[in-house]
Phi, psi and omega in degrees: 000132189262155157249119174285088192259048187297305204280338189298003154297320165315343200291324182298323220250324191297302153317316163293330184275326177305292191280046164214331162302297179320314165290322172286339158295315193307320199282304198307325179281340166243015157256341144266029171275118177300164205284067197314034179238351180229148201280352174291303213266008174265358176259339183285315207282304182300346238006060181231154184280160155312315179288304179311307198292358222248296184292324159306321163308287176333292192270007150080043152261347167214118191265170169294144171060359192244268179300337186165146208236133199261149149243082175286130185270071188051076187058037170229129175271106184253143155281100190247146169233156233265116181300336173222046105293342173278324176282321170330281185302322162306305210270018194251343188227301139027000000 
């Protein structure tokens, strides 16, 4: 059996393409990811309502300094949440 080992030259640039697709995904995927940090758009991201993440907090399925961190604002305590604990937390529960 002969082998044609013409194409394997081809392998570096086959490669190089492989990483600038990966890098055009990489680009393309952050630029539609919503902003994962306000709670309308962490119920959107999981598909769940605002009272369910209201209840996940509650009952400690999304934790505090792990999932999101309280701030307080002129007496009001807003929750921002920490985006890649959140994508974390979809594809491990999800």
């Amino acid at each position: 059996m002969i082998i044609d080992l013409k194409n394997l030259e081809l392998i570096p640039e086959l490669l190089q393409e492989l990483k600038n697709l990966k890098q055009d995904f990489h680009n393309f995927s952050n630029k539609n990811k919503p902003n994962l940090t306000r709670l309308v758009n962490v119920a959107k991201f999981l598909n769940v309502s605002k009272v369910t993440i209201y209840n996940m907090i509650e009952d400690g399925r999304l934790k505090e300094n792990v999932h999101f961190v309280k701030q307080l604002n002129r007496n009001k305590v807003r929750i921002i949440f920490i985006e890649s604990a959140i994508i974390k937390y979809q594809k491990e529960n999800l």
